[in-house]
C-alpha atoms as an extended CHARMM CRD file, in Angstrom:
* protein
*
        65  EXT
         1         1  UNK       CA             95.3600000000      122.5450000000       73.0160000000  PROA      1               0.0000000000
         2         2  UNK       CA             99.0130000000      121.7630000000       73.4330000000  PROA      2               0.0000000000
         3         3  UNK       CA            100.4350000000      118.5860000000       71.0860000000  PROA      3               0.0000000000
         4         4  UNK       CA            104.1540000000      117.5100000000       71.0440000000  PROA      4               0.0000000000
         5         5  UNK       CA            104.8830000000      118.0650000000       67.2840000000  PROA      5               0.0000000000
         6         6  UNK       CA            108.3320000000      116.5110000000       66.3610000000  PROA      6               0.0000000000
         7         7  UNK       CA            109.0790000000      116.8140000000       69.9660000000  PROA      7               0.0000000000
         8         8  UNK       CA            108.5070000000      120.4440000000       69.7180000000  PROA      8               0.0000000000
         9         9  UNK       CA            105.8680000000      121.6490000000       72.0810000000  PROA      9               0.0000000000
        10        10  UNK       CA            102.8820000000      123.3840000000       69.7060000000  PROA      10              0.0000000000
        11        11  UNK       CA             99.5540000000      124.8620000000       70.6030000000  PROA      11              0.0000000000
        12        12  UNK       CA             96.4570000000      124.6500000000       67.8240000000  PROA      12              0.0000000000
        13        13  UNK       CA             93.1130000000      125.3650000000       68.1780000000  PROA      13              0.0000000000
        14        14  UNK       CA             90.6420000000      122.6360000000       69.5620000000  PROA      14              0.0000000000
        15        15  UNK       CA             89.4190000000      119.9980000000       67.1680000000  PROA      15              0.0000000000
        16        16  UNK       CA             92.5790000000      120.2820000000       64.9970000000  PROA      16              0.0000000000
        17        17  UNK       CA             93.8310000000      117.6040000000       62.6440000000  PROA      17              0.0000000000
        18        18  UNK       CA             96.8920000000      115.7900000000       61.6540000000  PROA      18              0.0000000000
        19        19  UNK       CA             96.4110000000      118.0880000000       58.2670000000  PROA      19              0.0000000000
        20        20  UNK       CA             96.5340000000      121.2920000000       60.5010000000  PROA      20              0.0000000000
        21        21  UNK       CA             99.4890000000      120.5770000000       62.4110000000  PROA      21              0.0000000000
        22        22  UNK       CA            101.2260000000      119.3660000000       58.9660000000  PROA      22              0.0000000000
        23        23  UNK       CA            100.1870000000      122.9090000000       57.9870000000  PROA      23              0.0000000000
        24        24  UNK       CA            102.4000000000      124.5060000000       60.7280000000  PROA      24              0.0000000000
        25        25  UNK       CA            105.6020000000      122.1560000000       60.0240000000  PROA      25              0.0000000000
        26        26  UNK       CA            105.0980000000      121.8640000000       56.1670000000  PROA      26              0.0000000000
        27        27  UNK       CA            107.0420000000      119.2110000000       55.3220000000  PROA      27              0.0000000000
        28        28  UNK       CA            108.3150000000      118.0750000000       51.8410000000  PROA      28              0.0000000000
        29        29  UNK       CA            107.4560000000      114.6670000000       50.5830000000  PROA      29              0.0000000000
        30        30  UNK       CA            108.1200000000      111.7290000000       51.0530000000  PROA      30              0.0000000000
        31        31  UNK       CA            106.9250000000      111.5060000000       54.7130000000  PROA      31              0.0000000000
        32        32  UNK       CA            105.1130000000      109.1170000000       56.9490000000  PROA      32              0.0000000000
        33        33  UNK       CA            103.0740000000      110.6290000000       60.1910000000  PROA      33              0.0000000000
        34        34  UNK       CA            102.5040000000      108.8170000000       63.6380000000  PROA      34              0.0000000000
        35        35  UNK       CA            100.3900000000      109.8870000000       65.9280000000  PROA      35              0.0000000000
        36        36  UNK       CA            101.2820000000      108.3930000000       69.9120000000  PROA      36              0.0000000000
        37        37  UNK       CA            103.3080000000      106.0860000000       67.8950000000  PROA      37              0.0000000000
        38        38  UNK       CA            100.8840000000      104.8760000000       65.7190000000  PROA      38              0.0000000000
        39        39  UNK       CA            101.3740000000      105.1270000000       61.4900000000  PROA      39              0.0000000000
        40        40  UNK       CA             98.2670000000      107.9270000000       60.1040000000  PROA      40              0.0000000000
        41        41  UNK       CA             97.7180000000      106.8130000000       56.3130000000  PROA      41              0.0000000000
        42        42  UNK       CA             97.6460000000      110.2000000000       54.1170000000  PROA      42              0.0000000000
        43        43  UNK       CA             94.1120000000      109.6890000000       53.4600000000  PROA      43              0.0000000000
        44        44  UNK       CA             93.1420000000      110.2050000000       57.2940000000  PROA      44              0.0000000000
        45        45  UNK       CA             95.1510000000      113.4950000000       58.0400000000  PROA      45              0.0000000000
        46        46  UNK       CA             92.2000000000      115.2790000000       57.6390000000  PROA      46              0.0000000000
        47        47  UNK       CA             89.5200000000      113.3660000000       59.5050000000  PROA      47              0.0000000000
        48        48  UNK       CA             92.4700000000      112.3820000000       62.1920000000  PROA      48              0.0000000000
        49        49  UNK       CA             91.7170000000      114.5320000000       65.1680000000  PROA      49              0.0000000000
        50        50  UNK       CA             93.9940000000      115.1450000000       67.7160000000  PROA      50              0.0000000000
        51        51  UNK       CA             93.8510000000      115.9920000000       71.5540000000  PROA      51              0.0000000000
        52        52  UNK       CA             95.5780000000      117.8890000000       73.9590000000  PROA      52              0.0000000000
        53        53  UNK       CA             98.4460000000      115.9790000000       74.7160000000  PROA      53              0.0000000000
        54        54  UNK       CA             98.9020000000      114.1220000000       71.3480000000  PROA      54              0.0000000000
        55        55  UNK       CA            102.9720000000      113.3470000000       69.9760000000  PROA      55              0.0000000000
        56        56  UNK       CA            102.9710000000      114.2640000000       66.3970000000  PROA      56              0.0000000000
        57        57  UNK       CA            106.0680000000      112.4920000000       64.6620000000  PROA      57              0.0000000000
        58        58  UNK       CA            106.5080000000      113.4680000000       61.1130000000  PROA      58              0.0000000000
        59        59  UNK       CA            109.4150000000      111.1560000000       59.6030000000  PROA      59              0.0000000000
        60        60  UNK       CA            111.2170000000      111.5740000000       56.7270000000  PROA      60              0.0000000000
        61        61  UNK       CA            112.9050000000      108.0280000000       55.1130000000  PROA      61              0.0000000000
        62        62  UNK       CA            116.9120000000      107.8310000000       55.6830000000  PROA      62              0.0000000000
        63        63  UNK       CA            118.6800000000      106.0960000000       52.6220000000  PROA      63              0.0000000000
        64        64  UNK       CA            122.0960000000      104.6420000000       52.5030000000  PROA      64              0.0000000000
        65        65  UNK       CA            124.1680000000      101.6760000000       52.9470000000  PROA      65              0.0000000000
């Protein structure tokens, strides 16, 4: 299947998870995932399917002032 993965397009195998495609990107901490704009706690990347089509956002926070 075909997901948009930080607008990036990304093919992974059928029945895939938020943890899989955090596999491919490997991001370092902190981090916050949305799937079709919606906010994926931590605890669900693994039982978080996704399907053909999905936009993965993986966002890191900004600080400043």
């Amino acid at each position: 299947m075909k997901i948009l993965l930080n607008q990036q397009s990304t093919d992974l195998p059928a029945q895939a998870s938020v943890q899989d495609a955090l596999a491919l990107l490997a991001p370092r901490p902190p981090f916050a995932v949305a799937v079709n704009t919606v906010f994926v706690p931590k605890a669900q990347y693994p039982s978080h399917l996704l399907q053909d089509g999905d936009r993965v956002e993986v966002i890191a926070p900004v600080t400043g002032g």
